[in-house]
C-alpha positions in Angstrom: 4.7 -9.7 -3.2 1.2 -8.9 -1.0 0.3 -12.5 -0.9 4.3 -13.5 0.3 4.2 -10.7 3.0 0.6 -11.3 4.4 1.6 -14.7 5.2 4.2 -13.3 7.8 1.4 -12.2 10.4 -1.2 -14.1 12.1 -4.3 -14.7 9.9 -6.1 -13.7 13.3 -4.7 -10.3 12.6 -6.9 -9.6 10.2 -10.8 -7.9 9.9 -12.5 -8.3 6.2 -15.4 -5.6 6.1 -17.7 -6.1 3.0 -21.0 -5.2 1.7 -23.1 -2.8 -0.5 -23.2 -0.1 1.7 -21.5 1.5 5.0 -18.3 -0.1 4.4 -15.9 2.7 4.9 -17.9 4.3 7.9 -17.7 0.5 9.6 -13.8 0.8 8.8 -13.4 4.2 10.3 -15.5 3.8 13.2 -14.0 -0.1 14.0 -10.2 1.9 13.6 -11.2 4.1 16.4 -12.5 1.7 18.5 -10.0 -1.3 18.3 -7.1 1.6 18.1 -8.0 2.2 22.0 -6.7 -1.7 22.8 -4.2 -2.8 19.7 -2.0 -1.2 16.8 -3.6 -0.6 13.5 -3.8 -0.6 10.4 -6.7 -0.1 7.7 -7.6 0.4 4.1 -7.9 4.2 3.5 -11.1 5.3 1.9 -10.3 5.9 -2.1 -12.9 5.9 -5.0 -10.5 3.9 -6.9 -10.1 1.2 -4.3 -8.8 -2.0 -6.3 -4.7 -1.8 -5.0 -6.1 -0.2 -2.1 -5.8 -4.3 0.0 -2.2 -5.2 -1.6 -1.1 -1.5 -0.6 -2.4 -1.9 2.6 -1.0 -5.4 3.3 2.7 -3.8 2.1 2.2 -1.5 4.7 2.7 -4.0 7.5 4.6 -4.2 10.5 6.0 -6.1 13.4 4.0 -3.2 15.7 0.4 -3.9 14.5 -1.9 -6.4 15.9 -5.1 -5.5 13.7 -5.6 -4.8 10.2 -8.9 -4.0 8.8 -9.8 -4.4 5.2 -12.1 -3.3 3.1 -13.5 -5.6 0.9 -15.8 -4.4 -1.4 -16.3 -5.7 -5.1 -17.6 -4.4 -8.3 -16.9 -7.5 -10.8 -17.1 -10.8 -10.5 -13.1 -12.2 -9.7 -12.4 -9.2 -7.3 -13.1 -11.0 -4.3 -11.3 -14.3 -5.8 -8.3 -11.6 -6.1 -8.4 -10.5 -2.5 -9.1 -14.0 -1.0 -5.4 -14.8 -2.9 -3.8 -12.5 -0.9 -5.0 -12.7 2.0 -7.8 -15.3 4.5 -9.4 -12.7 7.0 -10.1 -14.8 10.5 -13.4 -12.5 11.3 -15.6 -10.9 8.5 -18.2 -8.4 8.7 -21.2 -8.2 6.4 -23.2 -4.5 6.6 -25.9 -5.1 4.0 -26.1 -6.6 0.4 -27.7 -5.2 -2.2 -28.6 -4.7 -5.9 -25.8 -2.0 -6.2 -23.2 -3.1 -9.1 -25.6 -5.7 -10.8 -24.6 -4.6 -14.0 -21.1 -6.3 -13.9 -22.4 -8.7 -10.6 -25.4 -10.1 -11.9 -28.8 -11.4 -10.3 -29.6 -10.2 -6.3 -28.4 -14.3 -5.8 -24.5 -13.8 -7.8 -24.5 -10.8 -6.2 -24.5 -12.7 -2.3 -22.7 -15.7 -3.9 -19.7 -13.0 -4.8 -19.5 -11.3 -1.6 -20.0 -14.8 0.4 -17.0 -16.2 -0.7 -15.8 -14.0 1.8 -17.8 -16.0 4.6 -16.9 -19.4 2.9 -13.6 -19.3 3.6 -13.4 -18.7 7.2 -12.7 -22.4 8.8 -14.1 -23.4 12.5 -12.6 -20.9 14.1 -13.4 -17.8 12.3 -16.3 -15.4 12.7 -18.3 -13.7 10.9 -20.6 -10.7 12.0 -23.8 -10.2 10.7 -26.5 -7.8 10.3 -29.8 -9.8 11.3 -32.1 -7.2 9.7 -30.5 -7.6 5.9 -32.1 -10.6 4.7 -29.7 -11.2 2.2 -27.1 -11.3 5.1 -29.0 -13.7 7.0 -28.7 -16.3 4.0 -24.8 -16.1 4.3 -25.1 -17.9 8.1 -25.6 -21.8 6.6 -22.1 -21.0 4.6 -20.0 -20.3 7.7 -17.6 -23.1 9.2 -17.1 -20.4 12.0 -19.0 -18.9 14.4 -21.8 -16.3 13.6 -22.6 -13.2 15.8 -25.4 -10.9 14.9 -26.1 -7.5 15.2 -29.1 -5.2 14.4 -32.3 -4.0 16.0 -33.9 -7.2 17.1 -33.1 -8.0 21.1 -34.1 -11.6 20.9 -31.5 -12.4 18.2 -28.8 -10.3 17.8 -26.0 -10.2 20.7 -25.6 -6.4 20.0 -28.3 -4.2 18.8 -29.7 -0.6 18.9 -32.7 1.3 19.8 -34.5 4.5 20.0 -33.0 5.3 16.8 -33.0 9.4 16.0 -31.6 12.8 14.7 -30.8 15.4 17.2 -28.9 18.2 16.1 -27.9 16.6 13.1 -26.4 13.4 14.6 -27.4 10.2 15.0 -28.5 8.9 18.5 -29.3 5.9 19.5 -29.3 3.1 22.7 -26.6 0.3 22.2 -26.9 -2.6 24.1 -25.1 -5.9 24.9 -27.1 -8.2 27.5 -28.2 -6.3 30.1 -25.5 -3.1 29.4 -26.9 -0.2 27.7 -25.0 2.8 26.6 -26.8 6.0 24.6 -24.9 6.7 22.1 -24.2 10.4 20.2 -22.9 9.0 16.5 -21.5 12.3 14.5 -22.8 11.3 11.8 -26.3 12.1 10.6 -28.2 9.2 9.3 -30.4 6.4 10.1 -28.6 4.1 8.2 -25.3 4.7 9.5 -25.9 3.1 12.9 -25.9 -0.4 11.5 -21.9 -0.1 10.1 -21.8 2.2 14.0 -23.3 -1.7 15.5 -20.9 -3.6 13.3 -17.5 -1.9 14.7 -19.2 -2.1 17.9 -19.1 -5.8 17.5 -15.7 -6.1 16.6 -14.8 -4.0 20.0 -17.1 -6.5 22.2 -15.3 -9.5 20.8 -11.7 -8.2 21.6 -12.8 -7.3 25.0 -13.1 -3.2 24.6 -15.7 -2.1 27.2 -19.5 -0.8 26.0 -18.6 2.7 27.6 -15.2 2.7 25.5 -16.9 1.7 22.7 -19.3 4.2 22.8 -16.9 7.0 23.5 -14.8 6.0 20.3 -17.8 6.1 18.5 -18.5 9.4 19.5 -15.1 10.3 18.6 -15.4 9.5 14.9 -14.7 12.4 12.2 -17.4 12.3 9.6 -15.9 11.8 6.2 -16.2 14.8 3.8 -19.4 14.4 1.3 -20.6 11.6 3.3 -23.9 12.5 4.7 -22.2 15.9 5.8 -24.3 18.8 7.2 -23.3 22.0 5.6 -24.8 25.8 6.5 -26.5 26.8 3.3 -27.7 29.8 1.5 -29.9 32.2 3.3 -30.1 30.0 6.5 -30.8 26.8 5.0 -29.1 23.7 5.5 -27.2 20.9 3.0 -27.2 17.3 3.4 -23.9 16.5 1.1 -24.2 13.3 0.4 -22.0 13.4 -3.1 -19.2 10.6 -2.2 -21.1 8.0 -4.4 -24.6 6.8 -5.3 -26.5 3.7 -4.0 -30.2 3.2 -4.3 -30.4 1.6 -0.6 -28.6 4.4 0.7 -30.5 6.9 -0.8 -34.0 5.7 0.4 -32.4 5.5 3.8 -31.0 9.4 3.8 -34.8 10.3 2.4 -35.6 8.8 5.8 -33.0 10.9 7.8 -34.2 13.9 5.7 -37.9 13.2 7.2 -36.5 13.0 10.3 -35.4 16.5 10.8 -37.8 19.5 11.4 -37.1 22.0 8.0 -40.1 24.5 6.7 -39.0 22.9 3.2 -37.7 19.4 2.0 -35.9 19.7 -1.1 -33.8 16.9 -2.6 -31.4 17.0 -5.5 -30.2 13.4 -7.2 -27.8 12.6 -10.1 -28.4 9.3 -11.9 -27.7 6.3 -10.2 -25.3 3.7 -12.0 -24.5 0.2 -12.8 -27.8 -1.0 -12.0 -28.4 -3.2 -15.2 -32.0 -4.4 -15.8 -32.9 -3.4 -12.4 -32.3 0.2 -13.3 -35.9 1.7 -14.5 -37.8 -0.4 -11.3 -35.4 0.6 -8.9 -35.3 4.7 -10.2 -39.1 4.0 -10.5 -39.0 3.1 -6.3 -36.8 6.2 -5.9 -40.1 8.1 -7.4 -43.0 6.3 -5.3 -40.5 6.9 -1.9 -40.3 10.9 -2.7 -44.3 11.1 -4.0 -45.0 9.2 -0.4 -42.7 11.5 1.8 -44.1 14.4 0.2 -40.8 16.2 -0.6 -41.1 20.0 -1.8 -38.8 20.3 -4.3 -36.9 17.6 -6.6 -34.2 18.4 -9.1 -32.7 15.7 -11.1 -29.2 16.1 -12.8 -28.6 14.7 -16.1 -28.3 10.9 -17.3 -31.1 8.4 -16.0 -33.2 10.2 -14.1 -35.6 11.5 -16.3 -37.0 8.0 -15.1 -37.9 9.7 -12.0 -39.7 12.8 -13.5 -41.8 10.7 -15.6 -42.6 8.5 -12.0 -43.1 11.3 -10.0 -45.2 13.3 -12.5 -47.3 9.8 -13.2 -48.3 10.3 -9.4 -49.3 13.4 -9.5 -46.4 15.2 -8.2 -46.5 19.2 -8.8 -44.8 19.6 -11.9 -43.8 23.0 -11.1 -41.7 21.5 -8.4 -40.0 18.8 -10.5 -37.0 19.2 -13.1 -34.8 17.1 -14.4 -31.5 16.7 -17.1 -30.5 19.8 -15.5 -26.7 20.4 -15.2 -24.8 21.7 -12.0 -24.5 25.1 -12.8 -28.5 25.2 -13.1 -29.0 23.2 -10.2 -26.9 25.7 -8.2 -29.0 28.8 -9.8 -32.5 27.1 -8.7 -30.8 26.2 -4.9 -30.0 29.8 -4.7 -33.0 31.5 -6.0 -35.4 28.9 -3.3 -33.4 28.5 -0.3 -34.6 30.4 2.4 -33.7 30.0 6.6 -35.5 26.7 7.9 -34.9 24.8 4.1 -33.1 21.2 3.8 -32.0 20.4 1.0 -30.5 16.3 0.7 -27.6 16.4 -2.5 -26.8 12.9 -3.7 -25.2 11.3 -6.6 -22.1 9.2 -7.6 -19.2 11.5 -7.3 -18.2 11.3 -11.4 -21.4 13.5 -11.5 -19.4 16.1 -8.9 -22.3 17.1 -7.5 -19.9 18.2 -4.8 -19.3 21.2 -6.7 -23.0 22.0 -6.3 -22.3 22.0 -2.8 -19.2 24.1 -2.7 -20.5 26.8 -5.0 -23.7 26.7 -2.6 -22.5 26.8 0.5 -20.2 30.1 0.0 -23.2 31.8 0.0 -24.1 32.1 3.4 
């Protein structure tokens, strides 16, 4: 029924937003800037996402001019399944990854699934691109279409950021198309977040929405709950809740953002990241040798894989004192509360099954 009532609407109706990470912030932040110019529609963030593009495409109406989808795959054939419904006229790629390679394979399967997004458009489609995700870049020879990139490099992407920081727990940063240049005061806080912030901005440029309406719909975005959300902590301190889900590229980037912001001490708390396959141990290893270099204070690991990086960290001659790991919530939640002190930052991140958002809300009501 989907595939029947999609084909009532222009294809040109519709945006197809994939990649390993920063999907739904691209979604939410390209629904408030395109919602300034055109009616909309758009996927609503759910962990169990799979009906979430035939529900949305049921959901149409004479009244809308833009529907944005979000594509993202977990096993090989999901994207097949999607591309039946429905032939999105401009894609957007925000970075591919190893995430998922237990059911999508090799680095190389993994692009090949998520490009058959790209192969589809025909000559007049588009696809946006970030220039600094290698793996992205390969996808340009497969598009019919045009390509427009984004990132951090002025001499080859049409829109791309600058001067990059955290101030008062938001993101900041310069955006700039040609010789325009806007500063920009993202709600969210995180480095890594301003590359699905560029991508929306791109799909606003291309419809003809203003940089200084761009940037004030950008401004306007409501952070997601558990989604790099700053919380007040125990005793003064501050939480980074970062429980929605676990990705290994995301959580070297929020180790960044963590550096980023002035704290007496750093502590971080991870569950086990998933769904990995043989890439699991080198990537948890990685995890290890990016904490040991950034010289966090504190690690405690919840239960599952990570005992992968105790035995890294320890190897490097991290303090073992300031290490645990295969420890459940509730004793995670006793060490928070016993350490925390006024000027601490403490960075909480794992996939959601191991509700490490209840570490959070237990947590936080002490204040």
């Amino acid at each position: 029924m989907a595939k029947q009532y999609a084909k009532l609407y222009p294809a040109n109706y519709f945006i197809g937003i994939t990649g390993s990470v920063g999907k739904t912030v691209c979604v939410q932040s390209a629904k408030t800037i395109l919602s300034q110019k055109f009616q909309i529609l758009s996927t609503e963030f759910d962990l169990n996402s799979d009906l979430d593009i035939p529900k949305t495409i049921l959901k149409l109406n004479p009244t809308l001019k833009k529907v944005i989808l979000e594509m993202g795959i977990e096993n090989k054939g999901e994207m097949d399944f999607y591309l039946s419904l429905i032939h999105p006229k401009t894609v957007v790629f925000t970075k591919i990854a190893y995430d998922h390679s237990e059911s999508l394979g090799e680095l190389d399967d993994i692009i090949m699934e998520k490009g058959k997004l790209i192969k589809q458009l025909d000559e007049k489609g588009l696809a946006i691109l970030n220039f600094d995700d290698s793996s992205c870049k390969k996808l340009a020879k497969d598009c019919k279409g045009s390509v427009l990139y984004y990132g951090t490099d002025p001499n080859n992407c049409s829109i791309w950021a600058g001067n990059i920081q955290i101030e008062d727990f938001k993101t900041t940063f310069e955006l700039n198309l040609g010789v325009e240049r806007v500063k920009v005061n993202f709600p969210y806080c995180g480095l890594h977040l301003v590359y699905p912030a560029m991508a929306a901005a791109a799909l606003g440029v291309i419809n003809n929405i203003p940089l200084t309406k761009i940037k004030l719909a950008l401004e306007a975005v409501k952070p997601l709950e558990h989604l790099m959300q700053v919380v007040a902590g125990p005793n003064g301190s501050v939480v980074l809740d970062d429980t929605i889900n676990s990705s290994s590229v995301a959580l070297d980037s929020a180790i960044d953002t963590l550096q980023q912001i002035n704290a007496r001490r750093r502590v971080l708390v991870l569950g086990e990241m998933r769904n990995l396959g043989k890439y699991s141990d080198t990537i948890h290893r990685q995890i290890a040798q990016k904490i040991f270099k950034e010289k966090i204070d504190f690690v405690f690991l919840g239960q599952g894989n990570t005992e992968i990086i105790a035995a890294e960290l320890k190897s490097l001659g991290f303090w073992e004192e300031r290490v645990e790991n295969n420890l459940q919530n509730s004793q995670i939640v006793s060490r928070l509360l016993n350490l925390l002190r006024k000027g601490d930052l403490v960075l909480i991140k794992g996939a959601y099954s191991a509700r490490l958002d209840e570490i959070v809300k237990r947590i936080s009501k002490k204040t």
